[in-house]
PyMOL Python script that loads the backbone (N, CA, C, O; Angstrom):
from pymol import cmd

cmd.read_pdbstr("""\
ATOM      1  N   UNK A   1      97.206 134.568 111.191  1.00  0.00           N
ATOM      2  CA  UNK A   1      98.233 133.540 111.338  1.00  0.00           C
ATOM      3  C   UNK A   1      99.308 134.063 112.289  1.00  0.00           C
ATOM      4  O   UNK A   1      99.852 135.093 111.889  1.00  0.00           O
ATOM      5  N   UNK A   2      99.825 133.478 113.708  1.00  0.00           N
ATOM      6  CA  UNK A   2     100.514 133.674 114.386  1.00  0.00           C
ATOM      7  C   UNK A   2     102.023 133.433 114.165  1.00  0.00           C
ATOM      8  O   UNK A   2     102.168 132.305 113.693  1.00  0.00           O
ATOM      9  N   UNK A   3     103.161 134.050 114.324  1.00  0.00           N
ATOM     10  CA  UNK A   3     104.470 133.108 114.028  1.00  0.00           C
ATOM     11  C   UNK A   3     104.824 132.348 114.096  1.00  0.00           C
ATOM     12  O   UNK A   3     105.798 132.087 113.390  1.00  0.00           O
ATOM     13  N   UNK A   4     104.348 131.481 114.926  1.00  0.00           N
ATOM     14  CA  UNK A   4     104.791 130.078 115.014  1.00  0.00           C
ATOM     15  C   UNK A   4     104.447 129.410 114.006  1.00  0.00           C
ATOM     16  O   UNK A   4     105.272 128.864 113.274  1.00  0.00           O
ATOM     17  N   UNK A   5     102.850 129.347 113.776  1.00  0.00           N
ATOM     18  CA  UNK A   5     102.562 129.172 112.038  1.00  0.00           C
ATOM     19  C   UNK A   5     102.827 128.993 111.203  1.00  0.00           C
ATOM     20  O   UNK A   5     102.995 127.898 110.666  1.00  0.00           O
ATOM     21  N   UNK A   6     103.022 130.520 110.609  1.00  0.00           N
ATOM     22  CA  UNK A   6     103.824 130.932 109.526  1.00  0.00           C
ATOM     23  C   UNK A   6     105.680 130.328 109.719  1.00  0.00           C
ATOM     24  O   UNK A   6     106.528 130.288 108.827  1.00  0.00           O
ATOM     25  N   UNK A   7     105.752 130.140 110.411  1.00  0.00           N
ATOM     26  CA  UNK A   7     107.462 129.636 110.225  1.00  0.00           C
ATOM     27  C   UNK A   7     107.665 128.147 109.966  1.00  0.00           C
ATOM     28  O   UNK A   7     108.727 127.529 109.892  1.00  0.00           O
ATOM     29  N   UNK A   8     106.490 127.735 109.851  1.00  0.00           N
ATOM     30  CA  UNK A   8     106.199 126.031 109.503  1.00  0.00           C
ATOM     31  C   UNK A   8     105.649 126.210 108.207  1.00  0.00           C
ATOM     32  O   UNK A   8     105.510 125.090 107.715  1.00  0.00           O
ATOM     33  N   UNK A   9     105.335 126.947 107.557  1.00  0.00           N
ATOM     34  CA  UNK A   9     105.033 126.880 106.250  1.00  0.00           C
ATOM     35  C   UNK A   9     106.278 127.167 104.908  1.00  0.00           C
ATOM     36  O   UNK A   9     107.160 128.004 105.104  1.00  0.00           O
ATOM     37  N   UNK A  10     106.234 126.614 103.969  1.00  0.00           N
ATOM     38  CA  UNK A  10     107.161 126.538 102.874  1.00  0.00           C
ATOM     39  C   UNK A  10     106.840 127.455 102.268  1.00  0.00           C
ATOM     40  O   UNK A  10     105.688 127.889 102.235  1.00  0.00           O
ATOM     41  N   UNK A  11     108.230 128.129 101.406  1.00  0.00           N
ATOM     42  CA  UNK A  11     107.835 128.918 100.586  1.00  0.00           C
ATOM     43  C   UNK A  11     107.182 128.314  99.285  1.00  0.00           C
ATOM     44  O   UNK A  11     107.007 127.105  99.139  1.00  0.00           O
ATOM     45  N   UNK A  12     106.797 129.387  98.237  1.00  0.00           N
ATOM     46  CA  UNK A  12     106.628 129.031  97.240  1.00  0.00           C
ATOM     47  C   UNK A  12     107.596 128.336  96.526  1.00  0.00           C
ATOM     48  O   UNK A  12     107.446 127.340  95.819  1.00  0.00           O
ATOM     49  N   UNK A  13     108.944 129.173  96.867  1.00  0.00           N
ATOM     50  CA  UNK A  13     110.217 128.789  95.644  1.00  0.00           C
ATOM     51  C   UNK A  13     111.131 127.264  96.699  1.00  0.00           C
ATOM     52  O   UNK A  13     111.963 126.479  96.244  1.00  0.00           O
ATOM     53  N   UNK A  14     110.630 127.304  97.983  1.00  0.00           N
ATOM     54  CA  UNK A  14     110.884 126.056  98.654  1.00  0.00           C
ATOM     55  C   UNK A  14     109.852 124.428  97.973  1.00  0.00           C
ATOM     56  O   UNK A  14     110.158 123.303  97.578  1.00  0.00           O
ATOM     57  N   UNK A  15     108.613 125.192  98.164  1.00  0.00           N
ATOM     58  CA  UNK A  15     107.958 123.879  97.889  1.00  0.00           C
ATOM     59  C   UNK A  15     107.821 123.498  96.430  1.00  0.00           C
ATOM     60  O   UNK A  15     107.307 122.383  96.353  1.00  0.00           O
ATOM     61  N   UNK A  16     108.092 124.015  95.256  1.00  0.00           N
ATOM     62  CA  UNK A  16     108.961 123.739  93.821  1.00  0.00           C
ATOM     63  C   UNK A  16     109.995 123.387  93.855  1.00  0.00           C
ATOM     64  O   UNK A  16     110.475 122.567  93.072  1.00  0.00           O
ATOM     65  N   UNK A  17     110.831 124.171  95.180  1.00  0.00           N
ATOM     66  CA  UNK A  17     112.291 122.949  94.712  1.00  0.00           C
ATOM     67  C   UNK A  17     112.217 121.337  94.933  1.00  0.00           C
ATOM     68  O   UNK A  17     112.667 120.444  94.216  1.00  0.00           O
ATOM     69  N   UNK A  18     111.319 121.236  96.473  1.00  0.00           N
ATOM     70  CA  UNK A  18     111.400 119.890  96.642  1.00  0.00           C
ATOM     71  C   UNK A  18     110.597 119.344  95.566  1.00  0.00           C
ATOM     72  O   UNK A  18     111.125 118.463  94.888  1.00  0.00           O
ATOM     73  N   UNK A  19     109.357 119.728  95.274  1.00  0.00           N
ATOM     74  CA  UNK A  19     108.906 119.256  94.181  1.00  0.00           C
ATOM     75  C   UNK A  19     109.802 118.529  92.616  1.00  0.00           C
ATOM     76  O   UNK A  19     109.832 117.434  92.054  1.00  0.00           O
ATOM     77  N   UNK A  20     110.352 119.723  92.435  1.00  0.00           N
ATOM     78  CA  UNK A  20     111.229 119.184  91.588  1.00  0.00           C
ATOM     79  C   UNK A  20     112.543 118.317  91.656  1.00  0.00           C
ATOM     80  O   UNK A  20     113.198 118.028  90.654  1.00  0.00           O
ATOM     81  N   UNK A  21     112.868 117.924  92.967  1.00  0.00           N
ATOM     82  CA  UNK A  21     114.003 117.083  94.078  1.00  0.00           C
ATOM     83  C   UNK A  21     113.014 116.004  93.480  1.00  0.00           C
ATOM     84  O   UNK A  21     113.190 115.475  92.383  1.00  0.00           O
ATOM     85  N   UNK A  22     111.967 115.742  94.315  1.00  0.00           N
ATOM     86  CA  UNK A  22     111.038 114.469  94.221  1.00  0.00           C
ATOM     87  C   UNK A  22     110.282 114.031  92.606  1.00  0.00           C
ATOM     88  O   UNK A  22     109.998 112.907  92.191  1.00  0.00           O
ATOM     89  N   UNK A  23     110.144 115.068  92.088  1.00  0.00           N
ATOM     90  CA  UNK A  23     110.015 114.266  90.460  1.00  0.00           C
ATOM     91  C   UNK A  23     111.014 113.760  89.526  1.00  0.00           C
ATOM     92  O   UNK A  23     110.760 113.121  88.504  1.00  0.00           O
ATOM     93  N   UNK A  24     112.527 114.195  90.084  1.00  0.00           N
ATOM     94  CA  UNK A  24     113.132 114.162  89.709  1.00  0.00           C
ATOM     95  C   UNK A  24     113.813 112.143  90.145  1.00  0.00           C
ATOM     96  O   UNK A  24     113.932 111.151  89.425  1.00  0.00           O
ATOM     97  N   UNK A  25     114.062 112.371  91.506  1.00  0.00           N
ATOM     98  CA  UNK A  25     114.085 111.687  92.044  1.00  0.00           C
ATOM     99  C   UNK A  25     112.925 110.747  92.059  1.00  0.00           C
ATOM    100  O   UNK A  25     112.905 110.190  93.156  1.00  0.00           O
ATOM    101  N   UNK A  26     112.004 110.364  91.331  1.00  0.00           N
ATOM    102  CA  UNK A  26     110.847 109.683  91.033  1.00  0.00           C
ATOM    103  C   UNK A  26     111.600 109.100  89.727  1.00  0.00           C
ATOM    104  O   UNK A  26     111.880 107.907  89.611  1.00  0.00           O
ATOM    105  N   UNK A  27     111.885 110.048  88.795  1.00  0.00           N
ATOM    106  CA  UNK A  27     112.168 109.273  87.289  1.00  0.00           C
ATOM    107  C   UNK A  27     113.820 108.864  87.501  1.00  0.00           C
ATOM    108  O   UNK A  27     114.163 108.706  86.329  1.00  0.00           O
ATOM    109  N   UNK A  28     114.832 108.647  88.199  1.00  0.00           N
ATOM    110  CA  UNK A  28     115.660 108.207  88.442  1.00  0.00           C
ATOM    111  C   UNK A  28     115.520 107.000  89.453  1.00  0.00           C
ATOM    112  O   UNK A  28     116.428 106.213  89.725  1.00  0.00           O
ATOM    113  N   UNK A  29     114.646 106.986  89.803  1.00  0.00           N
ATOM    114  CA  UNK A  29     114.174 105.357  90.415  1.00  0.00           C
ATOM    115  C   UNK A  29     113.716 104.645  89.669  1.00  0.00           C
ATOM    116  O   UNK A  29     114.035 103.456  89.676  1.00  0.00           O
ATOM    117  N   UNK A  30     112.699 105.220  88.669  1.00  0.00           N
ATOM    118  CA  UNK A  30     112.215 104.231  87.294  1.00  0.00           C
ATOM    119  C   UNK A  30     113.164 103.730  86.804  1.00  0.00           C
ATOM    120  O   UNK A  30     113.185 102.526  86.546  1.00  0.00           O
ATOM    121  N   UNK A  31     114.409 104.727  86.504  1.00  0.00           N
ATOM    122  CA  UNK A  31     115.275 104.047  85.070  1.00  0.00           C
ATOM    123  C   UNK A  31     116.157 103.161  86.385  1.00  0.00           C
ATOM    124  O   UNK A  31     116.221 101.937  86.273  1.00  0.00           O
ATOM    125  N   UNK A  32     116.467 103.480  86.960  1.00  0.00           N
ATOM    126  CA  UNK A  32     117.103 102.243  88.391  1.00  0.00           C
ATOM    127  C   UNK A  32     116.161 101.030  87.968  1.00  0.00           C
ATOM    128  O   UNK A  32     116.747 100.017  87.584  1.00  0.00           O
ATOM    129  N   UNK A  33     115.186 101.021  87.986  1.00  0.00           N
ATOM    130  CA  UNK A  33     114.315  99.227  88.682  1.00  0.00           C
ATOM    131  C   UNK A  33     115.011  99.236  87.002  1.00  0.00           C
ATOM    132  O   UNK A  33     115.967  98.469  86.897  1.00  0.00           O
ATOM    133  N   UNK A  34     114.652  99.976  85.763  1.00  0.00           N
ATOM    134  CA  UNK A  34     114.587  99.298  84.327  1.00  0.00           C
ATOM    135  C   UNK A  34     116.308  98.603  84.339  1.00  0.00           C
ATOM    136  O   UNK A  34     116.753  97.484  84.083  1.00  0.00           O
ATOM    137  N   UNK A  35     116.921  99.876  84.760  1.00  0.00           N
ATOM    138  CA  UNK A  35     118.243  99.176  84.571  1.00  0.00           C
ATOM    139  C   UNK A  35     118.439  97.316  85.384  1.00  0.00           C
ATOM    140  O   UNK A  35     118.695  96.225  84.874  1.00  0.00           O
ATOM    141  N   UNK A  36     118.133  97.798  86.960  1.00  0.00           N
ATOM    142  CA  UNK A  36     118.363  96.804  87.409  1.00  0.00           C
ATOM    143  C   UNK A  36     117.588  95.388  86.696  1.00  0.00           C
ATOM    144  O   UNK A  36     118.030  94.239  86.729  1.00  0.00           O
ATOM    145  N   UNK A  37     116.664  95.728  86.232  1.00  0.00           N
ATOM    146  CA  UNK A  37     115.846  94.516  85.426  1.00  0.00           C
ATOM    147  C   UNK A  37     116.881  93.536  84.534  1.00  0.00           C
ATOM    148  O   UNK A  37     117.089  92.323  84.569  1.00  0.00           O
ATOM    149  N   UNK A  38     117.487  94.732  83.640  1.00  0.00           N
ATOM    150  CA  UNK A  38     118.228  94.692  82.825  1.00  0.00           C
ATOM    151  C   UNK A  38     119.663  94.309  83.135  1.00  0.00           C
ATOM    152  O   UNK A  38     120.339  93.856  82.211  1.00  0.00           O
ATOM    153  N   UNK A  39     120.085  94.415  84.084  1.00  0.00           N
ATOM    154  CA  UNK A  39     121.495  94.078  84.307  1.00  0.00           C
ATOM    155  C   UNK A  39     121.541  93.213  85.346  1.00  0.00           C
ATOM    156  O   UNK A  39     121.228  93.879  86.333  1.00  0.00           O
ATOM    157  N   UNK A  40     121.746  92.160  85.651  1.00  0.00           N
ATOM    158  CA  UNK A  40     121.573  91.809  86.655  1.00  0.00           C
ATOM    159  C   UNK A  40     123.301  91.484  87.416  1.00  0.00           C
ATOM    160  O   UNK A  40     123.435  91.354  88.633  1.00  0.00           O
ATOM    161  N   UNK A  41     124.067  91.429  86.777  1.00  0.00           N
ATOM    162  CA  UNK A  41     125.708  91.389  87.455  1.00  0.00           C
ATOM    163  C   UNK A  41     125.701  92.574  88.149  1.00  0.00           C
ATOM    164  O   UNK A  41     126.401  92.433  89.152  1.00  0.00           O
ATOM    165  N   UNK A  42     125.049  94.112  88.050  1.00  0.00           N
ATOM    166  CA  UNK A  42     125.445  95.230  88.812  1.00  0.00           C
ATOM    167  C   UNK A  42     124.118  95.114  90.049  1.00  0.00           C
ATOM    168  O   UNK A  42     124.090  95.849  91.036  1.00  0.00           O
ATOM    169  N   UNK A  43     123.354  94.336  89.833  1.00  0.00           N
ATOM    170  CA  UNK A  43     122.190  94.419  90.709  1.00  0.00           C
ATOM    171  C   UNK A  43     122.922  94.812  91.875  1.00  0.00           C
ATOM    172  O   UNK A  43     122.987  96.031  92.034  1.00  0.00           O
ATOM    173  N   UNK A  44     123.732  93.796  93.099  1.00  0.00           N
ATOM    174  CA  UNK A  44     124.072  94.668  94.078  1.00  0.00           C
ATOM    175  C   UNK A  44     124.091  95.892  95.066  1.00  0.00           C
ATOM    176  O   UNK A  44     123.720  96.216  96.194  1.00  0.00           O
ATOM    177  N   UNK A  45     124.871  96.466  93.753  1.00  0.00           N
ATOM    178  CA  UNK A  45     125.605  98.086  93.272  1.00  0.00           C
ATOM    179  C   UNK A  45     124.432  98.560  93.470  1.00  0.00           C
ATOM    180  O   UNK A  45     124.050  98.974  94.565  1.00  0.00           O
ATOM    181  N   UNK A  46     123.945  98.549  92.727  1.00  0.00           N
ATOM    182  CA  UNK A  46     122.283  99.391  92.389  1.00  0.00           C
ATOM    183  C   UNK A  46     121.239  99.384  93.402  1.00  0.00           C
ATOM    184  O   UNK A  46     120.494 100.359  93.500  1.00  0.00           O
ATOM    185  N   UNK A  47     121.126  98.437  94.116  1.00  0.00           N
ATOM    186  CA  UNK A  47     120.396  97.857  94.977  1.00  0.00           C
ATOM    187  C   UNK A  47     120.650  99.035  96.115  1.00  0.00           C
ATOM    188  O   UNK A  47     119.808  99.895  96.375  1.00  0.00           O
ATOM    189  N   UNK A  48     121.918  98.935  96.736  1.00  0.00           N
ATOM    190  CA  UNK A  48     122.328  99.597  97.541  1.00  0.00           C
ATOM    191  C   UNK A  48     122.102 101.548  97.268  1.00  0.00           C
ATOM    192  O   UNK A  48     121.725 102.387  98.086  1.00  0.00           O
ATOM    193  N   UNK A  49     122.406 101.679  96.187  1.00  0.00           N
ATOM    194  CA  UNK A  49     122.244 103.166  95.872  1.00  0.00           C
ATOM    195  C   UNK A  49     121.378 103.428  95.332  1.00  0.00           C
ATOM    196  O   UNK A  49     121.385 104.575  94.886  1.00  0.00           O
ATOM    197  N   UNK A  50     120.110 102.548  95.038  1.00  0.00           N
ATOM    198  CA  UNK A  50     118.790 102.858  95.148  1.00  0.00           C
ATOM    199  C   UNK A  50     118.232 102.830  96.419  1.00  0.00           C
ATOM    200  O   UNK A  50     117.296 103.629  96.446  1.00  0.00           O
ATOM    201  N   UNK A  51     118.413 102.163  97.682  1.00  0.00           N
ATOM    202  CA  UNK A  51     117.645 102.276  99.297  1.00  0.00           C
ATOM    203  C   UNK A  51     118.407 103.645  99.533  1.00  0.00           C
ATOM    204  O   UNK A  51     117.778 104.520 100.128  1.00  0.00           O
ATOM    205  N   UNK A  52     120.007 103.976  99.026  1.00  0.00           N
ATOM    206  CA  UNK A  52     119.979 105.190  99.503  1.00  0.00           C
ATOM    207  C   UNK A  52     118.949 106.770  98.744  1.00  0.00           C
ATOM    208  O   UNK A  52     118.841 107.955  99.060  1.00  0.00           O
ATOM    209  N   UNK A  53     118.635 106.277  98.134  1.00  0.00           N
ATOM    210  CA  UNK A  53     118.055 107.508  96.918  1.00  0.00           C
ATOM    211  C   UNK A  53     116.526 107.383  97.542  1.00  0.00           C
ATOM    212  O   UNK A  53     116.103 108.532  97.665  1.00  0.00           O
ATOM    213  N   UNK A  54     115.564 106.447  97.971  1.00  0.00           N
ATOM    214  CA  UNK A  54     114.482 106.167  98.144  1.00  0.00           C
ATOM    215  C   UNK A  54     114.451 107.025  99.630  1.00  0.00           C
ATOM    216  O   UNK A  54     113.592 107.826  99.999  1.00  0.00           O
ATOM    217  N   UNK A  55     115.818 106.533 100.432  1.00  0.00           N
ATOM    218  CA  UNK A  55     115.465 106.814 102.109  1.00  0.00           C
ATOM    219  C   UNK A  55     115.418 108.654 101.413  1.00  0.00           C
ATOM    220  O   UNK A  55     114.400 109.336 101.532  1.00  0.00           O
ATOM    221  N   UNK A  56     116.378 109.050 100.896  1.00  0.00           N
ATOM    222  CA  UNK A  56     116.527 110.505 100.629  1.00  0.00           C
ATOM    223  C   UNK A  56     115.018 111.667  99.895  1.00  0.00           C
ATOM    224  O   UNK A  56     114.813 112.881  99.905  1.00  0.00           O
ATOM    225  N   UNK A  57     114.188 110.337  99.288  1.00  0.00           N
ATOM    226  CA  UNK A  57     113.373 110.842  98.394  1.00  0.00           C
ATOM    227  C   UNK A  57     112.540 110.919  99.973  1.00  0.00           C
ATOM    228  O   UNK A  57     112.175 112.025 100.371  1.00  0.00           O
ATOM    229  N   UNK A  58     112.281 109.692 100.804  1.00  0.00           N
ATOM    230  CA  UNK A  58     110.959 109.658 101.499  1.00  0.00           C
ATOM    231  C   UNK A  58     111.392 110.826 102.635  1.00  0.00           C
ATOM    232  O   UNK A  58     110.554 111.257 103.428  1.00  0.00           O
ATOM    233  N   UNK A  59     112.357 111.150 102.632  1.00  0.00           N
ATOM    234  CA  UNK A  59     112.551 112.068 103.828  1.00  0.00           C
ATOM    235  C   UNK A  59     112.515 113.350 103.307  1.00  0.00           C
ATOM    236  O   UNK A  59     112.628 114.222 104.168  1.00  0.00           O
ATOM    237  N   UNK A  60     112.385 113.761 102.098  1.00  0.00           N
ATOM    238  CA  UNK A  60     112.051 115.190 101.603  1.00  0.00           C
ATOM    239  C   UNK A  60     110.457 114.780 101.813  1.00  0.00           C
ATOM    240  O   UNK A  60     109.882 115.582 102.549  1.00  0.00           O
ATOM    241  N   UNK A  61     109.730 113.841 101.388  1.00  0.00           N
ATOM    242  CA  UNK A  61     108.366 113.770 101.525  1.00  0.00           C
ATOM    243  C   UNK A  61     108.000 113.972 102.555  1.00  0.00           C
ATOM    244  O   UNK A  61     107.189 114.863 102.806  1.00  0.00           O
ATOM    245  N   UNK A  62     108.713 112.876 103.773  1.00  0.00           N
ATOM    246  CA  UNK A  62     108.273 113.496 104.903  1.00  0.00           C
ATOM    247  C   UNK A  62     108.200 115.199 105.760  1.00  0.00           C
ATOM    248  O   UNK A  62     107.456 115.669 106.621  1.00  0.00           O
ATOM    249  N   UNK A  63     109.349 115.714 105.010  1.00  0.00           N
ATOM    250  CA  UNK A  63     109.500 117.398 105.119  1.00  0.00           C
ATOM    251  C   UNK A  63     108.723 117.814 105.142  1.00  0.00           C
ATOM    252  O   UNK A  63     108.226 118.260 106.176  1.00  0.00           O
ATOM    253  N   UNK A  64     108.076 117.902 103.701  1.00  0.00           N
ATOM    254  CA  UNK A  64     107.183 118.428 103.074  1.00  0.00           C
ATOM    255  C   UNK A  64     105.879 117.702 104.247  1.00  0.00           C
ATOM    256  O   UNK A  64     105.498 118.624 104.968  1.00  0.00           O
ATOM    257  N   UNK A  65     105.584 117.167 104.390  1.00  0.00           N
ATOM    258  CA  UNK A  65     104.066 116.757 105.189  1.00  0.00           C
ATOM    259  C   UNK A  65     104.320 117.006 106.682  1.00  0.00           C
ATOM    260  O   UNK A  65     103.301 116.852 107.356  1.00  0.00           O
ATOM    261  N   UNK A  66     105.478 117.371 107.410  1.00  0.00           N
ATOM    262  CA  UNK A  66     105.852 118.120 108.713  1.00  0.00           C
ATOM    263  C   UNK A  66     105.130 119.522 108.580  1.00  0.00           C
ATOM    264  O   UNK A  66     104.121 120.024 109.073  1.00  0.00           O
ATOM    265  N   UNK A  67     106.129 119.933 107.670  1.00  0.00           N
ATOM    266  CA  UNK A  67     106.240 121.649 106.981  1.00  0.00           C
ATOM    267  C   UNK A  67     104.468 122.370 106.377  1.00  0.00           C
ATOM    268  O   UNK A  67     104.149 123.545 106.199  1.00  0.00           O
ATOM    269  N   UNK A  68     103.729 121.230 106.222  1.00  0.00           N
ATOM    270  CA  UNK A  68     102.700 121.791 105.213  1.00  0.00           C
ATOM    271  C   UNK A  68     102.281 121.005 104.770  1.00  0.00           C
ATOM    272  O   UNK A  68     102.579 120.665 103.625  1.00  0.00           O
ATOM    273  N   UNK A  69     101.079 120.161 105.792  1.00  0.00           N
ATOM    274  CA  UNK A  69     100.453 118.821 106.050  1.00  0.00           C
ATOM    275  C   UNK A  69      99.446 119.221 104.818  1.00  0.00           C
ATOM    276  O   UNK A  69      99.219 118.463 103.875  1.00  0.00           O
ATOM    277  N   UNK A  70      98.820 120.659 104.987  1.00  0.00           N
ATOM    278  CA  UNK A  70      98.057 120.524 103.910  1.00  0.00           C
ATOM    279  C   UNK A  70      97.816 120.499 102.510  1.00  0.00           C
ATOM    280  O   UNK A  70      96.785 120.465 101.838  1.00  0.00           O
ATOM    281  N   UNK A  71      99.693 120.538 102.092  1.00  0.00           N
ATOM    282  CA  UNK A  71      99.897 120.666 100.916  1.00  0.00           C
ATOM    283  C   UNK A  71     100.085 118.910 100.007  1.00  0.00           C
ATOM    284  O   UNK A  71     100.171 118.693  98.798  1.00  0.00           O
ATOM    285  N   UNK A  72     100.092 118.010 101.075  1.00  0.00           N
ATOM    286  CA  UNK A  72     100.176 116.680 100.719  1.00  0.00           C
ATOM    287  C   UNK A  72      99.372 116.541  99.778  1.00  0.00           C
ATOM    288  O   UNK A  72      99.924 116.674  98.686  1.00  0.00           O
ATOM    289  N   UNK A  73      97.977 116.265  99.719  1.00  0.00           N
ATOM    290  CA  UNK A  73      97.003 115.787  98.555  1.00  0.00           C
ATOM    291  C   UNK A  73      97.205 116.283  97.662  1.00  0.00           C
ATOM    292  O   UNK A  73      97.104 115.656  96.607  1.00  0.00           O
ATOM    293  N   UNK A  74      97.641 117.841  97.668  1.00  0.00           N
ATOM    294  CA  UNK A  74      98.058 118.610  96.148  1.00  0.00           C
ATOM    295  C   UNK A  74      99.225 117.810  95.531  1.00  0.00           C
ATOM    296  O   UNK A  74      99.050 117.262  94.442  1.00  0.00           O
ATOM    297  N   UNK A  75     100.551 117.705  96.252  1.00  0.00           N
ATOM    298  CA  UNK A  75     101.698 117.116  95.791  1.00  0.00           C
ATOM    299  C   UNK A  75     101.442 115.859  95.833  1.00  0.00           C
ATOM    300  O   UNK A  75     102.620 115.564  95.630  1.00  0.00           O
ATOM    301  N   UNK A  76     100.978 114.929  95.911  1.00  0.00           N
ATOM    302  CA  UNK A  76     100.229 113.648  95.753  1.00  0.00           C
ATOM    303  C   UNK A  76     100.156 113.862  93.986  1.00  0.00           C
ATOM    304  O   UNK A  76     101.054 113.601  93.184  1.00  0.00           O
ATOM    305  N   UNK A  77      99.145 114.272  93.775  1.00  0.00           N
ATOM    306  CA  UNK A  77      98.259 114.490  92.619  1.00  0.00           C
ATOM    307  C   UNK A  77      99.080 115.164  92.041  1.00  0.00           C
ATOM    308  O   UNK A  77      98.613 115.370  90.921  1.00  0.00           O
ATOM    309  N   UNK A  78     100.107 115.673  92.143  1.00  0.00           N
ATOM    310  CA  UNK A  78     101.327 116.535  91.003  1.00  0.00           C
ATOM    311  C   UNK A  78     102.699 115.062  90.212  1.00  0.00           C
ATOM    312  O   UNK A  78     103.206 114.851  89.110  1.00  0.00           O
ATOM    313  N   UNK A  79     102.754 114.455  91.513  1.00  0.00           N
ATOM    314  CA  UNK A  79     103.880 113.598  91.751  1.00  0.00           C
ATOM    315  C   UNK A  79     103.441 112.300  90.500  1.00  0.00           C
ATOM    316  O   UNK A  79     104.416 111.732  90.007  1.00  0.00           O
ATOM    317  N   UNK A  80     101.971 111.827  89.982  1.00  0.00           N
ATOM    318  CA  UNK A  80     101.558 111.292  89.858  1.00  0.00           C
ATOM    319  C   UNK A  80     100.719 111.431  88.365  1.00  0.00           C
ATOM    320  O   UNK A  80      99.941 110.545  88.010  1.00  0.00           O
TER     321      UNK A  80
END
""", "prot")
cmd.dss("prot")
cmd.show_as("cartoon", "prot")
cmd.util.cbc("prot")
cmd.orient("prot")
């Protein structure tokens, strides 16, 4: 493996954090849609700071599949 390579790859204790960013950020979108189901006077509110939480979630995803294309199908199948 040449350096250029290796400097595109995540660490171990990198690709657990996002991992845990994105599961995390997975079950705080659930209770978002339940709430929003549920409330509908704050819908708005929620609306708005859920597209921001989603753009934030898909752009660690996208990281992660820049950084270490081949680690996608694994974190697929973790996320899930």
């Amino acid at each position: 493996m040449d350096g250029h390579t290796q400097s595109n790859l995540l660490t171990n204790a990198e690709m657990q954090n996002i991992l845990t960013e994105l599961k995390n950020g997975n079950e705080q979108l659930r209770r978002q849609v339940s709430e929003l189901q549920a409330s509908k006077n704050l819908q708005q509110i929620k609306i708005v700071n859920w597209n921001w939480q989603l753009k934030r979630h898909n752009s660690l995803q996208n990281q992660m599949k820049k950084r270490s294309p081949f680690l996608t199908h694994q974190l697929q199948k973790k996320l899930t």
